[in-house]
C-alpha positions in Angstrom: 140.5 162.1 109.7 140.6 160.8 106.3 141.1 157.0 107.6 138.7 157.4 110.3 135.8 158.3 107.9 137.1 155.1 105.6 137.0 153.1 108.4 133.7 154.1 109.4 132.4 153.9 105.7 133.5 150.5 105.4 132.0 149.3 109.5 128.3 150.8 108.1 128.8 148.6 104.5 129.6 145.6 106.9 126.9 146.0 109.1 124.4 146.5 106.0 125.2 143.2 104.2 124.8 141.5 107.6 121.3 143.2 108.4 123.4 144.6 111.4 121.6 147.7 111.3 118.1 146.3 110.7 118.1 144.1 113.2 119.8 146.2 115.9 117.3 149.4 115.3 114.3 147.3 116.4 116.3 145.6 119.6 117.3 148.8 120.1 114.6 150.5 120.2 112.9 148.0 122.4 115.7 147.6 124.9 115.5 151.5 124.8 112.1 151.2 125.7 112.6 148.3 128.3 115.7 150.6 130.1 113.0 153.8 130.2 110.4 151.3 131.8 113.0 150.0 134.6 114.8 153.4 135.3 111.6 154.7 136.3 110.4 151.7 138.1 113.3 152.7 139.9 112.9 156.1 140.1 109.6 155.9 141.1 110.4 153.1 144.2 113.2 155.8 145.5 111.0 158.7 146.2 108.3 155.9 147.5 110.6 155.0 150.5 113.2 156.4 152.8 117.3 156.4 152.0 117.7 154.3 155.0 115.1 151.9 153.0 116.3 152.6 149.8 119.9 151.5 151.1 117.9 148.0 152.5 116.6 148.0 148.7 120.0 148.3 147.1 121.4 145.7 149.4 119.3 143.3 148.3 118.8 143.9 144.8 122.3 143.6 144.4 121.8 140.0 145.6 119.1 139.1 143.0 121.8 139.0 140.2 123.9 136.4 141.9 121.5 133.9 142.7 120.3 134.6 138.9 123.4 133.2 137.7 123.3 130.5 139.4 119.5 129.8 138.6 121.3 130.5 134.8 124.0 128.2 135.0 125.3 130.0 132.3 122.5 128.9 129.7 121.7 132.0 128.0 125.5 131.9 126.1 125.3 128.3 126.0 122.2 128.1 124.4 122.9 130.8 121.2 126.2 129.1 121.0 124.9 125.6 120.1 121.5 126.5 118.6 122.1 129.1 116.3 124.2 126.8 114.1 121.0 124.1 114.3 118.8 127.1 113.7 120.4 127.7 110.4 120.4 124.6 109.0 117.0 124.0 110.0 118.0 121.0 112.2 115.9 120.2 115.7 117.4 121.3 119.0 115.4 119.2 121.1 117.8 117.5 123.1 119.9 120.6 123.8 116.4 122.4 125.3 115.6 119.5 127.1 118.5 119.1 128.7 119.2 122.7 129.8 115.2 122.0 131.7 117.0 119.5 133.6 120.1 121.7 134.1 117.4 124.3 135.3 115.5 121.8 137.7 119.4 121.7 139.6 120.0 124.6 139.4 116.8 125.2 141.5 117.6 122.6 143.5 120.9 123.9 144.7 119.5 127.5 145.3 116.9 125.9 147.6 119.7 124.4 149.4 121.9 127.7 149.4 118.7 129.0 150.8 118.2 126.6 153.8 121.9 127.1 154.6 121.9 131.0 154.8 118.8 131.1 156.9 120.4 128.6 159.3 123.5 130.2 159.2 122.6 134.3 159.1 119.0 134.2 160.4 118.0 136.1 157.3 114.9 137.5 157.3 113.2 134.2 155.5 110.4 136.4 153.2 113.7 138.2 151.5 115.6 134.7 151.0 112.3 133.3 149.4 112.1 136.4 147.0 115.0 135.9 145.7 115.0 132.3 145.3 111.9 132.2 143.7 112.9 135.6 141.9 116.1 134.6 140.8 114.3 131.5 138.7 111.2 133.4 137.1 113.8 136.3 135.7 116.0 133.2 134.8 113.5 132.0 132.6 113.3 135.7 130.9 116.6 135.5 129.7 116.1 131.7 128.6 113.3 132.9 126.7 115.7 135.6 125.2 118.2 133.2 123.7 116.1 131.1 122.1 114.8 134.6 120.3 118.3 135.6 119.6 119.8 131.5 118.3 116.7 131.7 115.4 117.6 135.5 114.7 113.8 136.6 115.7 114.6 140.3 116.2 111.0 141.1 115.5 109.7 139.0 118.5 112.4 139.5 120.7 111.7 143.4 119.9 108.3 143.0 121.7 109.3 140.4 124.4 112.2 142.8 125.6 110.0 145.5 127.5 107.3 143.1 128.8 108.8 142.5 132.0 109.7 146.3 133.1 106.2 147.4 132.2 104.4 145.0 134.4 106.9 145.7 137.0 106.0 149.3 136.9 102.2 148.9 136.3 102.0 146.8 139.5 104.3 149.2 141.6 102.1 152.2 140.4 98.7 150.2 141.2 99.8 149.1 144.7 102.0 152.2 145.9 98.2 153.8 144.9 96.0 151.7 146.3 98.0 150.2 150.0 96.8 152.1 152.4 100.3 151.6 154.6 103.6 152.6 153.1 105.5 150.3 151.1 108.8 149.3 152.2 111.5 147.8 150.3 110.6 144.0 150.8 107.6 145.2 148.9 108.8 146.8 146.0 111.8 143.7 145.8 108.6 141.0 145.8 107.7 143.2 142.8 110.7 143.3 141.0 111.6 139.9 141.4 108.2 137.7 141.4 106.3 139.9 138.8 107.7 138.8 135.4 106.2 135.1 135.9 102.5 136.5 134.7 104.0 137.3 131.1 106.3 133.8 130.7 103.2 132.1 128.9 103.3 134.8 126.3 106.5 133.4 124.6 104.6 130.5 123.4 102.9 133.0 121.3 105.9 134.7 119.9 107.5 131.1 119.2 105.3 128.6 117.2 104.9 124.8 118.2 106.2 123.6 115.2 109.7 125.9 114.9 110.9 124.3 117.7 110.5 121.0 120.0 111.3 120.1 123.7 111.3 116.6 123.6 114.4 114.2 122.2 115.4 110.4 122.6 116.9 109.8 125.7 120.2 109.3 124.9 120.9 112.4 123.6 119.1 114.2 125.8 121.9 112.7 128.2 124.9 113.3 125.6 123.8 117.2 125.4 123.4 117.3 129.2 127.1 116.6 129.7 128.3 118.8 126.7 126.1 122.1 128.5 127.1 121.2 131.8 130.8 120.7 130.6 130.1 124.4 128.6 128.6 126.3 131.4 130.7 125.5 134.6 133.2 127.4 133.6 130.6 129.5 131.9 129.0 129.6 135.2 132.1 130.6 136.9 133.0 133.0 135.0 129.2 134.6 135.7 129.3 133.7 139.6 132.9 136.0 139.7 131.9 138.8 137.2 128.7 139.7 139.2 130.3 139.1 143.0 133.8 141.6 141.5 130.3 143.9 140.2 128.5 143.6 143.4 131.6 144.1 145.7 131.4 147.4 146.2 128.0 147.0 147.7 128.8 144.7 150.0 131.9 146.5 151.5 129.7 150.1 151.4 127.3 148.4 153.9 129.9 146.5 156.3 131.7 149.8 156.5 129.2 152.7 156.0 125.4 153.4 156.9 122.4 152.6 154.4 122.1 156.2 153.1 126.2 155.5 151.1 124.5 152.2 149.6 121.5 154.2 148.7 124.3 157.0 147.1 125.8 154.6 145.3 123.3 152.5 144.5 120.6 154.8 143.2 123.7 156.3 140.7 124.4 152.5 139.6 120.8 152.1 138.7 121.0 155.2 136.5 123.8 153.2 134.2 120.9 150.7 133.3 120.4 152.2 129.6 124.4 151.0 129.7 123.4 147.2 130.3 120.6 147.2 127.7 123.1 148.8 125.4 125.4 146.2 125.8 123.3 143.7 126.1 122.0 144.6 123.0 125.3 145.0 121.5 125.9 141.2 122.0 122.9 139.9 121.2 123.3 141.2 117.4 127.2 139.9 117.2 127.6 136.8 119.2 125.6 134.9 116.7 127.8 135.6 114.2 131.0 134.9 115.8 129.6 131.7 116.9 129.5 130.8 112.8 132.7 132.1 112.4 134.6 130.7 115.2 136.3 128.2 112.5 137.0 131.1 110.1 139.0 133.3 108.8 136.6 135.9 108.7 136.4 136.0 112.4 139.1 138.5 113.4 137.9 140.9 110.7 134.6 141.0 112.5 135.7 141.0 115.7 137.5 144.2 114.6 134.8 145.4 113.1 132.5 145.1 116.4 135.2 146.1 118.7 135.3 150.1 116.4 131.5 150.1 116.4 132.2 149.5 120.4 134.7 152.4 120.8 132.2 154.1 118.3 129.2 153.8 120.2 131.6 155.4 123.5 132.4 157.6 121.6 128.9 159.0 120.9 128.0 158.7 124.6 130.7 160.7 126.1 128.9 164.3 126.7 126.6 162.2 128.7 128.7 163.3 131.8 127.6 166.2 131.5 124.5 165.3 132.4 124.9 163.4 135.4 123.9 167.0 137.9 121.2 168.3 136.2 119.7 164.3 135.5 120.2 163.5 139.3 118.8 166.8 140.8 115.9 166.7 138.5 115.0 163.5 139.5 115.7 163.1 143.3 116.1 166.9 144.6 119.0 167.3 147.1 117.9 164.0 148.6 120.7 162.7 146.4 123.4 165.0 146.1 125.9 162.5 146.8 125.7 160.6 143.9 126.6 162.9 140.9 130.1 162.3 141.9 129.6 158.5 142.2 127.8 158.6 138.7 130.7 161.0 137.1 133.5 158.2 138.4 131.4 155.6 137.0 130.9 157.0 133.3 134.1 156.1 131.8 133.8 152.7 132.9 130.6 152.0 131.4 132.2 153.7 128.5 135.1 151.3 128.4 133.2 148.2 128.9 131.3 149.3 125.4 134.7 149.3 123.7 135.8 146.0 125.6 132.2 143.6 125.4 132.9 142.1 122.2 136.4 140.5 123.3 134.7 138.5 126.3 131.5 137.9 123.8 134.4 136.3 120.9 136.0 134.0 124.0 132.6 132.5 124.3 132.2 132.0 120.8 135.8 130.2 120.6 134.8 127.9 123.4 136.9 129.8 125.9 134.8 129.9 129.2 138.2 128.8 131.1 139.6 131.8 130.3 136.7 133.9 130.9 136.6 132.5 134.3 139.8 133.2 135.2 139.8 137.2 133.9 136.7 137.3 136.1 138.4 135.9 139.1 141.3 138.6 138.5 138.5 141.0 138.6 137.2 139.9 141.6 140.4 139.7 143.5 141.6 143.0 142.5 137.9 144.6 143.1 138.3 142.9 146.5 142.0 144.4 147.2 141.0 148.1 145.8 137.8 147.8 148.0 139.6 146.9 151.0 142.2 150.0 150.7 139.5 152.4 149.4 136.1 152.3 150.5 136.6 152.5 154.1 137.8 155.8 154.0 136.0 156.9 150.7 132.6 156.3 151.1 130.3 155.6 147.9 133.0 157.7 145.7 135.7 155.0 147.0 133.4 152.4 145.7 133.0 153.7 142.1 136.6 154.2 141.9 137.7 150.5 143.2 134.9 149.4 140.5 137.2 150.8 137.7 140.1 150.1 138.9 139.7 146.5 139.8 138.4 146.0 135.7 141.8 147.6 133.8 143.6 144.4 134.8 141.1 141.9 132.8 140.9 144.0 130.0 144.3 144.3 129.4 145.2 140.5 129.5 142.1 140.4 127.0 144.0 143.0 124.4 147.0 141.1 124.4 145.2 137.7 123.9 143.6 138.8 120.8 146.8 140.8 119.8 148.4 137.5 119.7 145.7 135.4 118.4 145.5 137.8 115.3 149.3 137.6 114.9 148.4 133.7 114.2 
């Protein structure tokens, strides 16, 4: 007990003398905020439609993440990982932002294509495809926005960008769902989670003055930072294509083998975990930074430690939370929903685990390693697609939480020993 509260003691000095615990109270808070504002966007669209729309809903909000990686490219990472070190010694990043634009414009490009192909090919319904292409590029640009925030350390600003988009999502679900005089169905409420954010892009311009920052460079290295991204973010991208696909399996095997009403079980309990993703989300946006400027040290281990204990610290605080998952549920969906307290106990420890776990895949990115990255995710996707296969079927949604765990222990393990051997260096 002794060394636990000596660790501990010596994780909250660290974290002073890096304005850790500064920094991360306001993003917390504001992610916090941003989680409350989308869980009951979410709530609130559940009881507005039917399970068997609700299931539609899932379905296709479970797309939208995919084709925003690929409207990404794997920029966000990129972006913090080259411009933070600019951003501290007060140099321009011109050419890097220009370049990613580009990167961007193809990126768009090849989602237009992607979406020609799939309405040739599946005779999708051709309002959803252009939802989420056009979706997928708008919420892109939130996340763009995001880094930049993050590579200059603007914790303030990014404290008040974080909730923007969730509260114009719900403002405008709450307006029309009062004032349509026909039911909405789930194309509607996706248009509005997807298209919405684009009305408060302009405001980042007055978070982030002209002068801090420019968007213009000489050609050449415009060109020069264009190859190093691109060379950066396909395996970068990779590695984001196969973590969301292993993340979204589950989904997609629950609705080739079962009826809407499982997707909308499991779904509705996966939507519950969002307070997990800002967490983490938040959790990487305060150390990545810093591991990017110590990649070259030898400080780096010691504060990968350090991030991984305030990880398993963090799970550990959360853990009664499991105890909540009946009374949370019932409270707000009735019996409509009974189904998924089981799905959302079987998912709790994972969400708990990937706490412990994030700052391992957030130190491969800061070493450079997307190639490995990409290849834990494609283990993850394999396995997720094997323990799918043999669960689901006969399992229902509970099948589908438990192939989500079990397809991840794989990954992490390779990543414990990788680190156990880099440290041994």
């Amino acid at each position: 007990m002794k060394r636990i509260k000596n660790v501990f003691t010596l994780l909250k000095a660290e974290l002073r003398r890096e304005g850790v615990l500064k920094n991360s109270f306001f993003v917390s808070v504001s992610k916090a905020f941003s989680s409350i504002m989308n869980l009951a966007f979410m709530i609130y669209s559940v009881n507005l439609i039917s399970k068997t729309e609700n299931g539609k809903f899932q379905f296709y909000l479970s797309l939208l993440p995919v084709v925003l990686a690929i409207a990404e490219f794997g920029l966000p990472n990129a972006l913090i990982k080259y411009i933070s070190p600019l951003a501290d010694k007060g140099e321009d990043p011109g050419a890097i932002l220009r370049a990613s634009l580009r990167i961007k414009f193809y990126s768009f490009l090849a989602l237009a294509i992607l979406a020609l192909i799939s309405f040739a090919l599946t005779l999708e319904n051709y309002l959803v495809l252009v939802v989420l292409l056009f979706g997928g590029i708008i919420v892109s640009f939130i996340s763009y926005f995001e880094s930049l925030f993050i590579s200059y350390r603007k914790y303030i600003a990014l404290s008040l960008w974080n909730p923007l988009p969730n509260i114009l999502r719900l403002t405008i679900l709450y307006f029309i769902a009062e004032t349509s005089i026909h039911p909405l169905t789930y194309l509607d409420i996706l248009t509005i989670f997807a298209i919405s954010p684009i009305f408060i892009l302009f405001l980042f311009f007055f978070f982030f003055g002209g002068k801090e920052i420019t968007w213009s460079a000489p050609a050449k290295e415009v060109r020069e930072s264009e190859k190093k991204l691109i060379l950066f973010n396909l395996w970068a991208f990779t590695a984001s294509i196969f973590a969301i696909l292993s993340d979204r399996l589950e989904v997609f095997f629950l609705n080739q083998y079962h009826s809407p009403e499982a997707v909308a079980d499991y779904g509705t309990a996966l939507q519950l975990f969002s307070g997990f993703v800002i967490i983490l989300a938040t959790f990487n946006s305060i150390i990545y930074p810093k591991l990017s400027r110590l990649a070259d040290s030898d400080e780096f281990p010691v504060f990968l430690k350090k991030a991984v204990m305030l990880g398993a610290l963090i799970a550990l605080c959360l853990l009664p939370g499991i105890l909540l998952a009946e009374p949370i549920l019932n409270l707000l969906f009735g019996a409509k929903y009974s189904n998924s307290i089981s799905v959302f106990k079987i998912l709790y420890p994972n969400f708990l685990l990937q706490l412990v776990f994030a700052p391992l895949g957030t130190a491969l990115f800061a070493l450079g390693q997307p190639r490995m990255l990409a290849g834990l995710a494609l283990l993850r996707l394999l396995f997720g697609a094997m323990f799918d296969y043999l669960i689901i079927p006969d399992n229902g949604a509970n099948g589908a939480a438990i192939s989500m765990f079990l397809g991840q222990i794989v990954s992490w393990l390779i990543l414990v020993g990788y680190f156990m051997a880099f440290f041994r260096k």
